[in-house]
NULO-131480 format. One record per residue (C-alpha): x, y, z; residue in three letters; residue number from 1. Coordinates in Angstrom, 3 decimals, always signed. Layout:
// NULO-131480
[node [X Y Z] "ala" NUM]
...
This chain:
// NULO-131480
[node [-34.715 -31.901 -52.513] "unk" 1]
[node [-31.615 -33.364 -51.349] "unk" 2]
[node [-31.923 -37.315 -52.089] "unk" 3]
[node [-33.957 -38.832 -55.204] "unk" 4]
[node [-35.875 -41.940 -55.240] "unk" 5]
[node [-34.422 -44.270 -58.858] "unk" 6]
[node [-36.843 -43.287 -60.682] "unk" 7]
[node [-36.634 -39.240 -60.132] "unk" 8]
[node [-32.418 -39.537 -61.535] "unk" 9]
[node [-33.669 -38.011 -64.637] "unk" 10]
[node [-35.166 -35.166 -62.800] "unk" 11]
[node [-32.312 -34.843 -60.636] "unk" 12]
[node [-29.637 -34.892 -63.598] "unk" 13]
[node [-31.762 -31.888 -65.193] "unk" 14]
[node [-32.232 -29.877 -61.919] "unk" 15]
[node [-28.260 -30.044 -61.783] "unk" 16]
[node [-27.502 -29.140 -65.110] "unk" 17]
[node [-29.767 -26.002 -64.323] "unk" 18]
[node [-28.094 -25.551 -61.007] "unk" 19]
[node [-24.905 -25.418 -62.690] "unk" 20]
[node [-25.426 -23.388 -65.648] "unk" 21]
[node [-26.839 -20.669 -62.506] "unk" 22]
[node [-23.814 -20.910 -61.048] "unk" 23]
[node [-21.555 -19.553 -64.074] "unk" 24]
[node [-23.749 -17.192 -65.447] "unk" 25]
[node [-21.949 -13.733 -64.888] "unk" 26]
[node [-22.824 -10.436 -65.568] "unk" 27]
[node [-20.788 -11.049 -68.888] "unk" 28]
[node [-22.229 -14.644 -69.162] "unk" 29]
[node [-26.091 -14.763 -69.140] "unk" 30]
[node [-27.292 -18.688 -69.326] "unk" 31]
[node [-30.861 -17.347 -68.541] "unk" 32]
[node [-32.606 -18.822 -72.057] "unk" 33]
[node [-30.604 -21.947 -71.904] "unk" 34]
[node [-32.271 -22.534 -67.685] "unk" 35]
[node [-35.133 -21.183 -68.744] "unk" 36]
[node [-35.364 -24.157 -71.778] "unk" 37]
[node [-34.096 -26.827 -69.195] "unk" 38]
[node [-36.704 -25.626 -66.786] "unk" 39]
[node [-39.491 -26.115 -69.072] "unk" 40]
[node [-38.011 -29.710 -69.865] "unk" 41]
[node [-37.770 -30.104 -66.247] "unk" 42]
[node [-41.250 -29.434 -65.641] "unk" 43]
[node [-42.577 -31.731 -68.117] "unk" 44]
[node [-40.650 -34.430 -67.365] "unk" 45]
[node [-41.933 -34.197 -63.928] "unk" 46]
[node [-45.502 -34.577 -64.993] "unk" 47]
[node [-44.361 -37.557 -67.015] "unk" 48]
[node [-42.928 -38.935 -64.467] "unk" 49]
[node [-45.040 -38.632 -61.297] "unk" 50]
[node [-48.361 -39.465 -63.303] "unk" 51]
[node [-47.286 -42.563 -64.658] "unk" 52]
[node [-46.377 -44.102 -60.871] "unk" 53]
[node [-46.329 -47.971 -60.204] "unk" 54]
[node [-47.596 -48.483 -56.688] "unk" 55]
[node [-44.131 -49.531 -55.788] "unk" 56]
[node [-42.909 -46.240 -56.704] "unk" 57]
[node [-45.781 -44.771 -55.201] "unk" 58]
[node [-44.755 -46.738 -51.674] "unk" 59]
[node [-41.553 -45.148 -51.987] "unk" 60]
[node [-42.519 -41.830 -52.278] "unk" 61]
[node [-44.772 -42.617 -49.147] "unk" 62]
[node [-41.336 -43.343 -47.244] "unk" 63]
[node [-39.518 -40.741 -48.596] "unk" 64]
[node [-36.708 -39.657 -45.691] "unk" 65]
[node [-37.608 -35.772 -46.880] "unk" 66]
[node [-41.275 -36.283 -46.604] "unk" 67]
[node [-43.144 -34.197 -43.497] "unk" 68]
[node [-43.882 -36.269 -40.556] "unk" 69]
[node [-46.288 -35.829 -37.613] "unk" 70]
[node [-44.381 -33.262 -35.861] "unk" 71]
[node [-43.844 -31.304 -39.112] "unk" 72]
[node [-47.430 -30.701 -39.982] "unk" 73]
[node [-48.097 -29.776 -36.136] "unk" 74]
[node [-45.332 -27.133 -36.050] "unk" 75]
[node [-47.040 -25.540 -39.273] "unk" 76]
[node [-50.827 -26.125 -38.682] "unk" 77]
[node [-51.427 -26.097 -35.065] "unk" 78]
[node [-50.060 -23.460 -32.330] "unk" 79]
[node [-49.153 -24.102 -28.674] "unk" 80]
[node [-48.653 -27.441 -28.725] "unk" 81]
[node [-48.227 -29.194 -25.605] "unk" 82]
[node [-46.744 -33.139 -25.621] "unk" 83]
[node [-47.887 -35.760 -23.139] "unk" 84]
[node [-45.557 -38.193 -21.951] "unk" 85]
[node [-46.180 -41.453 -21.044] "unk" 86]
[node [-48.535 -44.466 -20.560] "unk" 87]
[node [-48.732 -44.592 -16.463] "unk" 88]
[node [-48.309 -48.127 -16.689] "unk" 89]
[node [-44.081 -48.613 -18.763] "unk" 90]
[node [-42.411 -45.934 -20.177] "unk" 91]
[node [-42.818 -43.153 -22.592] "unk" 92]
[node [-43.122 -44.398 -26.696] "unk" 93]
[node [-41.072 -41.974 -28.684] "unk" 94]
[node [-42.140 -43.592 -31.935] "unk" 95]
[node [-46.081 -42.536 -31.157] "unk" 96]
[node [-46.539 -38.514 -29.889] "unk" 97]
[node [-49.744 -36.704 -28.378] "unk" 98]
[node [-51.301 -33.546 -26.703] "unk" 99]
[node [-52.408 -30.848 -26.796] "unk" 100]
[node [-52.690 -27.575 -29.453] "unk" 101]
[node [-54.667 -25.443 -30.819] "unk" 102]
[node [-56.009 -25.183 -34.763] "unk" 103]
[node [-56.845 -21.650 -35.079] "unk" 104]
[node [-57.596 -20.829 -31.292] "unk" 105]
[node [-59.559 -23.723 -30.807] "unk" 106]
[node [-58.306 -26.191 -28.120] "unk" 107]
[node [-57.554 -29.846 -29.939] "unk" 108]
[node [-55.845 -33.099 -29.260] "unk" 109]
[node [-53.582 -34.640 -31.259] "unk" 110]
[node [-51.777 -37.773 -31.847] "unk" 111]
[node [-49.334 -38.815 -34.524] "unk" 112]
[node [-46.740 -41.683 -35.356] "unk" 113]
[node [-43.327 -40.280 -35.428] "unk" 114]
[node [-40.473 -41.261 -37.723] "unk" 115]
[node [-36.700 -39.904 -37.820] "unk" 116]
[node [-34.946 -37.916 -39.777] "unk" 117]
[node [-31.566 -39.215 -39.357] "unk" 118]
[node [-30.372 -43.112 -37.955] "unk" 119]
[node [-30.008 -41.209 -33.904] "unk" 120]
[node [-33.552 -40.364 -34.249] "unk" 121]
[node [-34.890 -43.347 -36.098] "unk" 122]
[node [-33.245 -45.732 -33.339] "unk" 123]
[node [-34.725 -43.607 -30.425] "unk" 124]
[node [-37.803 -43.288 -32.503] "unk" 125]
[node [-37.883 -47.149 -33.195] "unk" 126]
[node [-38.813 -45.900 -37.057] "unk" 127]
[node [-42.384 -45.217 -36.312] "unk" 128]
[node [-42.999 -47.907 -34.835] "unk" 129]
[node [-45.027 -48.312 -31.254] "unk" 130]
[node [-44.736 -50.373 -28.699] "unk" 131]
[node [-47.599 -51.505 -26.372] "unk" 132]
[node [-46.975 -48.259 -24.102] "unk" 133]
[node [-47.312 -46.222 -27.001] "unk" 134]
[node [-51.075 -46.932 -27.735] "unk" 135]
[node [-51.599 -46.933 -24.445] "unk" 136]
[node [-50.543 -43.468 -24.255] "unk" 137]
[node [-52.411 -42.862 -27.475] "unk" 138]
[node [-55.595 -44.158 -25.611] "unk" 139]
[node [-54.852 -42.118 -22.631] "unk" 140]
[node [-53.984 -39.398 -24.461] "unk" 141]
[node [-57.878 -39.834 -26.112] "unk" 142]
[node [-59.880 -40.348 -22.993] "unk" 143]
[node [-58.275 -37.008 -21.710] "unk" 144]
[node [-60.185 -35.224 -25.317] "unk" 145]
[node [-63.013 -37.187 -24.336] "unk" 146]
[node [-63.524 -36.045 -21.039] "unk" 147]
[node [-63.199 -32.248 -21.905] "unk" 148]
[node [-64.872 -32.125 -25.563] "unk" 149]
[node [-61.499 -32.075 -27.563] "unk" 150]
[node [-61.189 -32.667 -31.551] "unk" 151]
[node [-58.969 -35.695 -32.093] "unk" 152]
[node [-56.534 -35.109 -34.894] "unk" 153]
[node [-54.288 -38.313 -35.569] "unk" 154]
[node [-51.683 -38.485 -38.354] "unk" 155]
[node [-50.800 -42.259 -39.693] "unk" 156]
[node [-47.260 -42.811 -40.522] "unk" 157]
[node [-45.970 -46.244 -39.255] "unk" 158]
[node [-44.778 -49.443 -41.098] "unk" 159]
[node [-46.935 -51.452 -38.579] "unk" 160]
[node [-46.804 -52.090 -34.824] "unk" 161]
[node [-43.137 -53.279 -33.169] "unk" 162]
[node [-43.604 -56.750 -33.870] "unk" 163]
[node [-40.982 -57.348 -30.970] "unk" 164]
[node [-40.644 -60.087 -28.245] "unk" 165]
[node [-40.837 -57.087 -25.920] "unk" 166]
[node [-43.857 -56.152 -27.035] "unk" 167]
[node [-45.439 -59.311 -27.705] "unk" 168]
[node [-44.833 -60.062 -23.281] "unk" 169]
[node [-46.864 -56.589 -22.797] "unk" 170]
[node [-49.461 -57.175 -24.751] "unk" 171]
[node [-49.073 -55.492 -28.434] "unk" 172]
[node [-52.249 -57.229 -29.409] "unk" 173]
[node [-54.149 -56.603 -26.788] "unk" 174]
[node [-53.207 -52.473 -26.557] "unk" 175]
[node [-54.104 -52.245 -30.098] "unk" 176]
[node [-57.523 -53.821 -29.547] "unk" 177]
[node [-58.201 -52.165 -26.612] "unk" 178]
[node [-57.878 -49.021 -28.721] "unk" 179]
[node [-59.952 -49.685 -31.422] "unk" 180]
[node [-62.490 -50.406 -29.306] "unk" 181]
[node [-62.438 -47.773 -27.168] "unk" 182]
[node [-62.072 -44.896 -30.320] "unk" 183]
[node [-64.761 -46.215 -31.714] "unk" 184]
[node [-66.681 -44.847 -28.655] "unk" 185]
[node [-65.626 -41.548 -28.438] "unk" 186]
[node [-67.753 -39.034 -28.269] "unk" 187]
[node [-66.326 -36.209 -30.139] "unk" 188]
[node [-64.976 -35.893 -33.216] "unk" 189]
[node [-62.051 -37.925 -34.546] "unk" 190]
[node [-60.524 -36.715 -38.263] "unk" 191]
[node [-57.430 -39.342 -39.559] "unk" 192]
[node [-54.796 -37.939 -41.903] "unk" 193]
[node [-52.572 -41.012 -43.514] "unk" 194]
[node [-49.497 -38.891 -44.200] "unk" 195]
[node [-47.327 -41.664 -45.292] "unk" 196]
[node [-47.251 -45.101 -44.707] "unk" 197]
[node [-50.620 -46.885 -43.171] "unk" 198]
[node [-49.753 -50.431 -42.015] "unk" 199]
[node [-51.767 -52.801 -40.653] "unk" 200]
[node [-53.482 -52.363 -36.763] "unk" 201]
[node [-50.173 -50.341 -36.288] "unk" 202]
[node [-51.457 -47.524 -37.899] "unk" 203]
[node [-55.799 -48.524 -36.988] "unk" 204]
[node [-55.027 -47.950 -33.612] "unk" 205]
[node [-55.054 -44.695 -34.185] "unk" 206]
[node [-57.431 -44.034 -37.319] "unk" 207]
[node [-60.529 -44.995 -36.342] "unk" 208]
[node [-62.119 -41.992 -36.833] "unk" 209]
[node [-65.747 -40.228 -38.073] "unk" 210]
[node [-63.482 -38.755 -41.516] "unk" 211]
[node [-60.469 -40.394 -42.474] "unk" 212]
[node [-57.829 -39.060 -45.497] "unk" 213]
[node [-55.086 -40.009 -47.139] "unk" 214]
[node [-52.780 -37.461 -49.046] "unk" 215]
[node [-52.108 -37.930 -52.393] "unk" 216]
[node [-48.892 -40.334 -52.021] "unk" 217]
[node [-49.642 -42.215 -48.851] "unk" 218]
[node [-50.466 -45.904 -48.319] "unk" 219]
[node [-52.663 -48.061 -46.552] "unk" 220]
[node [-52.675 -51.731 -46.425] "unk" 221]
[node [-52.630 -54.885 -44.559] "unk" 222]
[node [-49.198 -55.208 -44.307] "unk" 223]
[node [-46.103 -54.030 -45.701] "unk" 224]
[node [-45.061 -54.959 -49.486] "unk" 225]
[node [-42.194 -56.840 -48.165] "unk" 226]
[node [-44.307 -58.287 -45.497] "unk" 227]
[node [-46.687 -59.605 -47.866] "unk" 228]
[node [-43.805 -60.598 -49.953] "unk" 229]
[node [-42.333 -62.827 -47.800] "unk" 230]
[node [-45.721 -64.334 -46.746] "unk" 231]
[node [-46.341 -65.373 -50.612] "unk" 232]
[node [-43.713 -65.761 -52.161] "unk" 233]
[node [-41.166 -66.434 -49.266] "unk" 234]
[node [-39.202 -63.751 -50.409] "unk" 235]
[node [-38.883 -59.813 -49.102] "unk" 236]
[node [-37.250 -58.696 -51.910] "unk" 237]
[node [-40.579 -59.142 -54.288] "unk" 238]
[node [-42.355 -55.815 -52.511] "unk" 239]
[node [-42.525 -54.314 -56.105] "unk" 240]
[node [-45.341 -56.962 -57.030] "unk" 241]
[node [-46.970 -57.446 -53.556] "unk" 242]
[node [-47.517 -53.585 -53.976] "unk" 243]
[node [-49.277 -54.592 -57.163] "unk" 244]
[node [-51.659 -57.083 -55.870] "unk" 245]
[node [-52.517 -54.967 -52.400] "unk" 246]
[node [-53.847 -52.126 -54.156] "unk" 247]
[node [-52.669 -49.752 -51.537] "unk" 248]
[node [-52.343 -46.314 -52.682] "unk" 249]
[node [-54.703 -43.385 -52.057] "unk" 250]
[node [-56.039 -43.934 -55.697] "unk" 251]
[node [-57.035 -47.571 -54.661] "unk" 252]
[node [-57.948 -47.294 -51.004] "unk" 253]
[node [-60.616 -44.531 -52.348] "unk" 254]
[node [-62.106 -46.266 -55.118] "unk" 255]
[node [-63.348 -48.778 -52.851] "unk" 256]
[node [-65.764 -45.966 -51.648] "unk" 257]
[node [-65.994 -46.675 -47.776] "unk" 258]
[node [-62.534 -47.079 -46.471] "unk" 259]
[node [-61.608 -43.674 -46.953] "unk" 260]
[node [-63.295 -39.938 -47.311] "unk" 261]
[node [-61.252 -37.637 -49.114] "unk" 262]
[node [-57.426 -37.871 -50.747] "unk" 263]
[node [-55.828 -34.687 -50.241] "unk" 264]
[node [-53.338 -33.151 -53.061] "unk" 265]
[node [-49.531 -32.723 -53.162] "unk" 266]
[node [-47.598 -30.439 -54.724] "unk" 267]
[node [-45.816 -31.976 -57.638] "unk" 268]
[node [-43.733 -34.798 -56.561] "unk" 269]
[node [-44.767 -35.099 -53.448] "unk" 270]
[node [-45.012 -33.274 -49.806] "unk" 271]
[node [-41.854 -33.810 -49.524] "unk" 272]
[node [-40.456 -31.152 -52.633] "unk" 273]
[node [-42.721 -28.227 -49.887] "unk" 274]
[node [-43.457 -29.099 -46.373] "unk" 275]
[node [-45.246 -25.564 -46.404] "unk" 276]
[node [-47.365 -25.896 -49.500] "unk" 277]
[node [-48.714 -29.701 -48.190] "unk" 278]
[node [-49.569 -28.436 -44.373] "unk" 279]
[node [-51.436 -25.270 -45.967] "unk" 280]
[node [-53.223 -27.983 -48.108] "unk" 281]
[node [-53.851 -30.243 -45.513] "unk" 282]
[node [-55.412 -27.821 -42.933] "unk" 283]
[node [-57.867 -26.781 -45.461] "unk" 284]
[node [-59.096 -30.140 -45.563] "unk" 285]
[node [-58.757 -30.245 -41.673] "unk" 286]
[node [-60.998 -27.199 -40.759] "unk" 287]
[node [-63.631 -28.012 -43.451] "unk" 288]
[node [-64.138 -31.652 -41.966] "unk" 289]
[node [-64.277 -30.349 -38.284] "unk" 290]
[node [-66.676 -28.001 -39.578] "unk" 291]
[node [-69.035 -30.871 -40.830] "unk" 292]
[node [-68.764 -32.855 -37.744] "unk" 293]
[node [-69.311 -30.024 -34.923] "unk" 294]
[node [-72.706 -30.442 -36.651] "unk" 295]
[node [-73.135 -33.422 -34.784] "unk" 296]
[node [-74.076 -34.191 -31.204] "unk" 297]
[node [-72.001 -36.713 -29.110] "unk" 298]
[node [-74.175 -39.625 -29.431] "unk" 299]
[node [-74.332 -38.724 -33.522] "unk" 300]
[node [-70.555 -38.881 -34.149] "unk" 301]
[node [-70.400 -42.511 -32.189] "unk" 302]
[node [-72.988 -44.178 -34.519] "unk" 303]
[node [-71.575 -42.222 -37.643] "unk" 304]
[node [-68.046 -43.710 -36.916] "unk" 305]
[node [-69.930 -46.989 -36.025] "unk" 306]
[node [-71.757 -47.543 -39.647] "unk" 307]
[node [-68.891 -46.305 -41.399] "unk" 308]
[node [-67.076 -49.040 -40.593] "unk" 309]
[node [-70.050 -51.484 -40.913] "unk" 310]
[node [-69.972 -50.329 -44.698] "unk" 311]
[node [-66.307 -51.471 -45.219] "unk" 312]
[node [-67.474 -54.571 -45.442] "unk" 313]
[node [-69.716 -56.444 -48.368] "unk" 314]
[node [-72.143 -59.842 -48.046] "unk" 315]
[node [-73.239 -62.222 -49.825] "unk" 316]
[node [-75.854 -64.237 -49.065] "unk" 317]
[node [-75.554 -68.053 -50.852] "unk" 318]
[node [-78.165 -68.912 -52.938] "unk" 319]
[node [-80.567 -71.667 -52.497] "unk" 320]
């Protein structure tokens, strides 16, 4: 792992001692019980560390610069993957990717918010976040699975929509409505993955789906900490305690009992410590929820995605 969040510097301090002591061990020099004592401190103090979590530590492990994004998981789960450019209408959204692949033979679509990995990348990326022509390649991108039976897989990693003045004048809004709409509609299956961060209808325009899942360090909310922050308290730099009082991590989202089907597990300390390890988890969980849903018949999979959403929400009637 080559950059550590504040509160893995213990970890990291150990990890270099052990590094070290590898380094000058000779053939005359054997450091091998001394690692192998430092290991085992290692390893428990990673277990400390990464059960005891705040969900503002949790939020940063979620944007973690190392962590796998869309493209990632597609290069190690899916084969033969083919992007689509473009909304027909603007331009082509580099921030929001989708085409098509194949999980295990079997012709899919997929669609995924796309971060970078370095500032180049995160500029021509806009940092995961779409503009208007980027759901509306998303939805174009869906109508085309639609129209020839595809499995939609999308993966949700976006700090929100491009809240831009650009965007705003071509209709951010009314793109992301549009495809809420119209996914709820579809009428073949649609599995959600939140790899990362979930914000607001920047990451529901693409997660309306018949099984939704979060992995183990992801989050889904609203809005952003620092969003919130600033809302309440008129400040951005109080994210720590608007992570608090959103409730956003996979723990949270799933004890509600509707919003979400299934968190998937990380290795220890995140997705981002074995890109491998998380994308052989994560297809596991893929294949068994398209296997549930090809169980269903077209019609079947638009009213199951219809009352599932009907459930997020609780009444109650006033009494007389």
């Amino acid at each position: 792992m080559d950059q550590y969040l504040d509160f893995e510097k213990p970890i990291a301090d150990l990890e270099t001692k052990i590094g070290e002591l590898r380094d000058y061990s000779t053939d005359s020099v054997d450091f091998s019980s001394e690692i192998q004592k430092l290991e085992k401190k290692a390893d428990k103090l990673k277990v400390e560390v990464y059960s005891n979590l705040t969900r503002w530590q949790r939020t940063q492990l979620a944007r973690h610069a190392n962590r796998p994004y869309s493209l990632d998981y597609i290069d190690r789960i899916f084969t033969d993957f083919q992007q689509l450019h473009g909304d027909r209408a603007f331009a082509d959204d580099f921030a929001l990717i989708g085409g098509l692949a194949r999980l295990d033979g079997m012709p899919v679509m997929i669609i995924g918010h796309q971060k970078g990995r370095d500032t180049k990348e995160n500029i021509r990326r806009n940092f995961g976040m779409p503009n208007p022509e980027g759901y509306r390649k998303a939805l174009r991108v869906m109508e085309m699975a639609n129209q020839f039976g595809l499995p939609i897989f999308t993966f949700v990693d976006t700090p929100g929509a491009f809240p831009g003045i650009g965007a705003e004048e071509r209709g951010q809004a009314e793109a992301i409505a549009r495809n809420l709409r119209e996914m709820a509609m579809l009428k073949v299956p649609v599995i959600v993955t939140v790899t990362g961060e979930g914000g607001s209808g920047g990451a529901l325009a693409i997660a309306v789906g018949n099984r939704v899942m979060m992995m183990q360090y992801s989050v889904y909310a609203v809005i952003s900490p620092e969003g919130c922050a600033a809302i309440l308290w008129n400040d951005g730099a109080k994210g720590d305690q608007a992570a608090e009082a959103l409730r956003l991590t996979a723990a949270d989202v799933d004890s509600l009992g509707t919003v979400i089907d299934e968190v998937v597990p990380e290795p220890m300390g995140g997705v981002h410590q074995d890109h491998d390890v998380a994308a052989e988890t994560l297809k596991t969980y893929l294949l068994k929820h398209l296997t549930e849903l090809e169980a269903y018949s077209p019609d079947e999979l638009v009213e199951q995605r219809y009352q599932r959403f009907r459930a997020m929400a609780e009444f109650e009637e006033p009494q007389d």
